[in-house]
LUMZAZA-632201 format. One record per residue (C-alpha): residue in one letter; residue number from 1; x, y, z. Coordinates in steps of 0.25 Angstrom, whole numbers, plus 5000, padded with zeros to 4 digits. Example, Ala and Ser with C-alpha at 12.3 -4.5 7.8 and 13.67 -1.06 7.14 Angstrom:
BEGIN
+------+-----+------+------+------+
! rest !  nr !   xx !   yy !   zz !
+------+-----+------+------+------+
!    A !   1 ! 5049 ! 4982 ! 5031 !
!    S !   2 ! 5055 ! 4996 ! 5029 !
+------+-----+------+------+------+
This chain:
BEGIN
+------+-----+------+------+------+
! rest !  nr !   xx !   yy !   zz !
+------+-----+------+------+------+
!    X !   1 ! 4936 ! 4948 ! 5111 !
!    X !   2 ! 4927 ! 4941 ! 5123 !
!    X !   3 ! 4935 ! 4941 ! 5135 !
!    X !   4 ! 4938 ! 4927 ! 5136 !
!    X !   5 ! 4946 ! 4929 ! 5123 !
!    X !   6 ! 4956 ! 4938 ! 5130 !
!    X !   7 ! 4969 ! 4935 ! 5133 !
!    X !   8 ! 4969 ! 4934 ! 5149 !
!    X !   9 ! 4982 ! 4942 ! 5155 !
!    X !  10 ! 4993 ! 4933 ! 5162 !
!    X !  11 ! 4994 ! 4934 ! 5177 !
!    X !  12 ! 5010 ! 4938 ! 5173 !
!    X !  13 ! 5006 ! 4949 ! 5163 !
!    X !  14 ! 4995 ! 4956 ! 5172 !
!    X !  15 ! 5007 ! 4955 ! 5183 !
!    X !  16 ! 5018 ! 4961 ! 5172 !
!    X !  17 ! 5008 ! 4970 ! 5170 !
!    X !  18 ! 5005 ! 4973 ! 5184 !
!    X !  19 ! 5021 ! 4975 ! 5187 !
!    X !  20 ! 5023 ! 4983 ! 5176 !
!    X !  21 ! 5012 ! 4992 ! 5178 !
!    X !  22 ! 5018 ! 4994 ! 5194 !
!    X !  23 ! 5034 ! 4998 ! 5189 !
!    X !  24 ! 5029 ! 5006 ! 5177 !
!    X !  25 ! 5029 ! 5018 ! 5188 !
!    X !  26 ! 5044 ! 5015 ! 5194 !
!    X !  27 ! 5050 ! 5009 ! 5179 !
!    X !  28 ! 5047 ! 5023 ! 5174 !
!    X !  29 ! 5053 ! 5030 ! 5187 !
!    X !  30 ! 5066 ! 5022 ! 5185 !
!    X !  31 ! 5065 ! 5024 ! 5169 !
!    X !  32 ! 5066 ! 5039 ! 5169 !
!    X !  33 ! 5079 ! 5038 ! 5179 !
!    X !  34 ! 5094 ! 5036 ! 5173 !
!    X !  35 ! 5096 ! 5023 ! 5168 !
!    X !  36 ! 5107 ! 5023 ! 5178 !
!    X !  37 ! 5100 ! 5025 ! 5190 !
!    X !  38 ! 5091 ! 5011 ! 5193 !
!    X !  39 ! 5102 ! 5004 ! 5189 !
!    X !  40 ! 5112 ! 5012 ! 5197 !
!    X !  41 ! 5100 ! 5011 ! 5210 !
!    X !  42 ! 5100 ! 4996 ! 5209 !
!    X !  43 ! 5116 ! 4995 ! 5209 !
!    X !  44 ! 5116 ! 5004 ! 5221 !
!    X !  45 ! 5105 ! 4993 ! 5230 !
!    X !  46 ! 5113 ! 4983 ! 5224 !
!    X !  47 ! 5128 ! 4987 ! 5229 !
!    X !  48 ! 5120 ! 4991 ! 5242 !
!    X !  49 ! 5116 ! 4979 ! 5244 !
!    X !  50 ! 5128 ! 4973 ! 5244 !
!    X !  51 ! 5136 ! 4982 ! 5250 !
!    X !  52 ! 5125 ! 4982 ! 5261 !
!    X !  53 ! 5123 ! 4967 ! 5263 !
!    X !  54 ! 5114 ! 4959 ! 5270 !
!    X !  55 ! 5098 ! 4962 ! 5271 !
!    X !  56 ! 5099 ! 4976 ! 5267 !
!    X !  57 ! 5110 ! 4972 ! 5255 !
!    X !  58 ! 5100 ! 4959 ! 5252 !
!    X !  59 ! 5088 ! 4970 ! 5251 !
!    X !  60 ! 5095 ! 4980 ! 5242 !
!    X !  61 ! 5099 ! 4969 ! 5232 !
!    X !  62 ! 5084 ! 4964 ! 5234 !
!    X !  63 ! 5079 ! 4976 ! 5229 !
!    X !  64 ! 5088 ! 4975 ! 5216 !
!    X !  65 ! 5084 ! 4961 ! 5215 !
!    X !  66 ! 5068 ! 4967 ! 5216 !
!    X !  67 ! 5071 ! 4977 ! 5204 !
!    X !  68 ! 5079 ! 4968 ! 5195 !
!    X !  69 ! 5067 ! 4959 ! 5196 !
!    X !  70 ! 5057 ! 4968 ! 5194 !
!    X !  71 ! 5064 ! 4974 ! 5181 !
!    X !  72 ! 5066 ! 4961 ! 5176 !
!    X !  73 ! 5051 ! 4956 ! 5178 !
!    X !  74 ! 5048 ! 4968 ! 5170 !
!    X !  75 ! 5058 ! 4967 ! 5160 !
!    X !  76 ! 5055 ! 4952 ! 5158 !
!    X !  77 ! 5047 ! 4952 ! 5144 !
!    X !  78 ! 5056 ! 4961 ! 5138 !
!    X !  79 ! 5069 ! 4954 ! 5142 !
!    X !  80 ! 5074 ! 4942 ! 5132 !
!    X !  81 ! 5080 ! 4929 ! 5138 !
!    X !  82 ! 5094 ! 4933 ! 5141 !
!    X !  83 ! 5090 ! 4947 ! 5147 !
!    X !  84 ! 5081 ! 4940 ! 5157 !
!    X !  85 ! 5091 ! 4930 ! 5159 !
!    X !  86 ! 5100 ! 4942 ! 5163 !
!    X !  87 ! 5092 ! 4949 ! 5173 !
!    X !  88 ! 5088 ! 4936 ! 5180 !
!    X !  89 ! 5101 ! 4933 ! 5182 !
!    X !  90 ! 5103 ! 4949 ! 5188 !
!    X !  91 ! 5090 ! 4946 ! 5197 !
!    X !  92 ! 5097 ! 4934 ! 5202 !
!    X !  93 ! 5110 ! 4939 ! 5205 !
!    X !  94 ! 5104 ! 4951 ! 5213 !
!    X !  95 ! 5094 ! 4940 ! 5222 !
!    X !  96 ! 5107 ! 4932 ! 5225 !
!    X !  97 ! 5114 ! 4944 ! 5229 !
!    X !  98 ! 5103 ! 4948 ! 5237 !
!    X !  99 ! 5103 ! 4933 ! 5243 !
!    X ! 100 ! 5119 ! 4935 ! 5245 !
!    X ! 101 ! 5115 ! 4948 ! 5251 !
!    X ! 102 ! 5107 ! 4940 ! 5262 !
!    X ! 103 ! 5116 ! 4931 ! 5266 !
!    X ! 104 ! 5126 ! 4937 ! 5279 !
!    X ! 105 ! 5138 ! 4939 ! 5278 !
!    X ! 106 ! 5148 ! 4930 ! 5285 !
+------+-----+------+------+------+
């Protein structure tokens, strides 16, 4: 095979490639606790924020926002149709809450 005859990787797959590479480390820290625990971590930023309000409510949500985004990025190839479908619209209701989050209080 000459090297023109290879395939050239995709700027997305050398970047999937590149991300998954980067949370292999932290996904296999997080897989060896309870299944409980990072859900139960995320629940706990989540009611925070709220409870909390404002900036410091709108950055704990954020950070849930960040982690559902980044699992979902990862997750993407595996996922069918409806279960993308089903995280987005997670993804989305944690940014509007973040957005509510932002808004003062009148």
């Amino acid at each position: 095979m000459t090297p023109s005859d290879r395939p050239t990787p995709s700027p997305h797959g050398a970047a999937r490639a590149t991300l998954e590479r980067l949370s292999l480390p932290l996904l296999t820290r997080v897989a060896r606790l309870p299944r409980a625990v990072p859900f139960l971590v995320l629940l706990a930023l989540l009611v925070a924020g709220v409870v909390v309000g404002g900036p410091l409510g709108a950055v704990l949500i954020g950070l849930v926002a960040l982690v559902v985004a980044w699992l979902l990025v990862l997750a993407w190839p595996a996922l069918t149709g409806v279960e993308r479908l089903g995280r987005v619209a997670v993804l989305l209701l944690v940014v509007a809450l973040c957005a509510v989050q932002l808004r003062p209080r009148g």
